[in-house]
C-alpha positions as a Markdown table, in Angstrom:
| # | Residue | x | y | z |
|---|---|---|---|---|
| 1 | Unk | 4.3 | -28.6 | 37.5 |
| 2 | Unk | 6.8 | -31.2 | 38.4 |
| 3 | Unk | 6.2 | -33.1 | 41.3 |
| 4 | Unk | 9.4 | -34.1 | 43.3 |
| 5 | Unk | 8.7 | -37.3 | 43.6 |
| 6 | Unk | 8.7 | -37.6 | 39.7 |
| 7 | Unk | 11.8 | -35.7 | 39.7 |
| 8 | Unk | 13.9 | -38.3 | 42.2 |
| 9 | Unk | 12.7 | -41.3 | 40.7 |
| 10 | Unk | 14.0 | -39.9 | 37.4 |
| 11 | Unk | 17.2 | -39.4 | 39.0 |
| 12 | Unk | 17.2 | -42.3 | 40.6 |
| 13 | Unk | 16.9 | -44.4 | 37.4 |
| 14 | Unk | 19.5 | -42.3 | 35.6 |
| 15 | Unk | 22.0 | -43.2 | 38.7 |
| 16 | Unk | 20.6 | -46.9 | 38.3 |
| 17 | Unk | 21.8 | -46.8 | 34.8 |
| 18 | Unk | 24.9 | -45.1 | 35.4 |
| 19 | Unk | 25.8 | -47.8 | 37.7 |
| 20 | Unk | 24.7 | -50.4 | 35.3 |
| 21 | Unk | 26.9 | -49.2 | 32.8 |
| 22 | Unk | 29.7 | -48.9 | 34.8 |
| 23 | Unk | 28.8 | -52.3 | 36.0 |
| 24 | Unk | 29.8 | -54.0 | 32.8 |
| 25 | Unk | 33.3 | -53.4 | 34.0 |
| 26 | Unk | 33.3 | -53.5 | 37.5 |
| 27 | Unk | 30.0 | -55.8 | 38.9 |
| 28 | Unk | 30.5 | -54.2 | 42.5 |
| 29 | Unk | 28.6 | -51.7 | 41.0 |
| 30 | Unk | 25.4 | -53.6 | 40.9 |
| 31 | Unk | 25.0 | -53.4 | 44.8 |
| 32 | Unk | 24.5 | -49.5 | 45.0 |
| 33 | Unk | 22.5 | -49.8 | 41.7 |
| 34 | Unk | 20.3 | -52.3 | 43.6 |
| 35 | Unk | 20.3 | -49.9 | 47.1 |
| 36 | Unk | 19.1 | -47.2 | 45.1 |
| 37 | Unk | 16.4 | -49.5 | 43.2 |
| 38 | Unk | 14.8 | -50.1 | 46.5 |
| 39 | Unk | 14.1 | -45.6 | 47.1 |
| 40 | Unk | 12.1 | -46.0 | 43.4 |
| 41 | Unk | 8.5 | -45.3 | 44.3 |
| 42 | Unk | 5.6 | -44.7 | 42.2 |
| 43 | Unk | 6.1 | -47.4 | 39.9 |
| 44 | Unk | 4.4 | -51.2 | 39.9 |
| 45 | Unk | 6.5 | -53.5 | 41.7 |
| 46 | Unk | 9.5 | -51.5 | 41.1 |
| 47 | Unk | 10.9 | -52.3 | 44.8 |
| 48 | Unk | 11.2 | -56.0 | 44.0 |
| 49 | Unk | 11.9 | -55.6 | 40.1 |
| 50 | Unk | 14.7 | -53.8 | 39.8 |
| 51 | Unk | 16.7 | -54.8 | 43.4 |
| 52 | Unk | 16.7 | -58.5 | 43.3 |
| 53 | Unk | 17.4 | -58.9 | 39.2 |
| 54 | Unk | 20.5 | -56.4 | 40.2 |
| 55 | Unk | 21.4 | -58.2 | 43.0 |
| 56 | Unk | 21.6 | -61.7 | 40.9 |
| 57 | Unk | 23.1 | -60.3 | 38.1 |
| 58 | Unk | 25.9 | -60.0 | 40.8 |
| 59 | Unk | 26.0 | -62.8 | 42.1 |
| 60 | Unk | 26.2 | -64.0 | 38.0 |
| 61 | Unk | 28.9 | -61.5 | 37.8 |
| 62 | Unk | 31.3 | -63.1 | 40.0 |
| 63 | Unk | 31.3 | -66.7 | 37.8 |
| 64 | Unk | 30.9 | -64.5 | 34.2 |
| 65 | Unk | 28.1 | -67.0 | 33.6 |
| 66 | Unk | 25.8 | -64.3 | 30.8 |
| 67 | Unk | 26.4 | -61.1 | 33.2 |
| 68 | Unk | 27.2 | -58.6 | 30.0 |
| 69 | Unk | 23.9 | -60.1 | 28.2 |
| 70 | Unk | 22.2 | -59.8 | 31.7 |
| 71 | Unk | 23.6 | -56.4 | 32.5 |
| 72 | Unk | 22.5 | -55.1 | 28.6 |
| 73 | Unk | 18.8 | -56.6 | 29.1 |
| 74 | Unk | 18.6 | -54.8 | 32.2 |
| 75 | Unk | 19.9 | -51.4 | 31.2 |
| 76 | Unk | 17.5 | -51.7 | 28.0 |
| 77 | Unk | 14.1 | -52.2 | 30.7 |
| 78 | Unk | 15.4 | -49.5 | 32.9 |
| 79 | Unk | 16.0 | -47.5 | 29.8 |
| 80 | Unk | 12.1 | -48.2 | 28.3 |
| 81 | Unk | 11.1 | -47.3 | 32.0 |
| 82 | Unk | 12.9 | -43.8 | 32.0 |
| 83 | Unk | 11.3 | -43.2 | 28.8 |
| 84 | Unk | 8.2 | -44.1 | 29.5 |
| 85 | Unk | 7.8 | -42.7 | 32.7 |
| 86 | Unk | 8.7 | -39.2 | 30.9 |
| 87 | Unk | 6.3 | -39.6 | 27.9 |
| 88 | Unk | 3.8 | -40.4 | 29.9 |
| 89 | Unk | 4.3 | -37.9 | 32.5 |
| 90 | Unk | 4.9 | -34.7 | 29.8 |
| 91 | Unk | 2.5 | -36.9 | 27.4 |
| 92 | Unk | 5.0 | -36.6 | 24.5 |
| 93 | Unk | 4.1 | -38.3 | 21.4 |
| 94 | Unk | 7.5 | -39.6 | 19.1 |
């Protein structure tokens, strides 16, 4: 069985990479990204981890001083969390 907790905080980082991507574009994004960062639970330091880096990535956004590289590095770590978080969980083996 699925726990529910499992199942928000996968849909929690799918919205936080939503937002990411549509971040790229429009860096107000990154401030609902970050509000939903801070609901992720069950994860090591995920409260602080992914909030704050989305939260400066805005602030980076506003002067366009390495926010697309930025915003890529971060949608790549939340993307190696999502998938590890489900291979470890359905203990899949690629």
């Amino acid at each position: 069985m699925i726990s529910q907790r499992f199942n928000l905080n996968l849909l929690l980082l799918l919205i936080i990479i939503i937002l990411l991507i549509v971040a790229i574009f429009y860096p107000v994004a990154l401030i609902p990204a970050a509000l939903a960062g801070a609901f992720i639970d069950g994860y090591p330091f995920a409260r602080i981890f992914i909030p704050i880096p989305l939260l400066i990535l805005f602030l980076l956004g506003l002067h366009n001083d390495f926010y697309a590289f930025g915003t890529l590095a971060m949608i790549l770590l939340l993307v190696l969390l999502f998938i590890r978080s489900i291979t470890k969980h359905f203990s899949f083996k690629f």
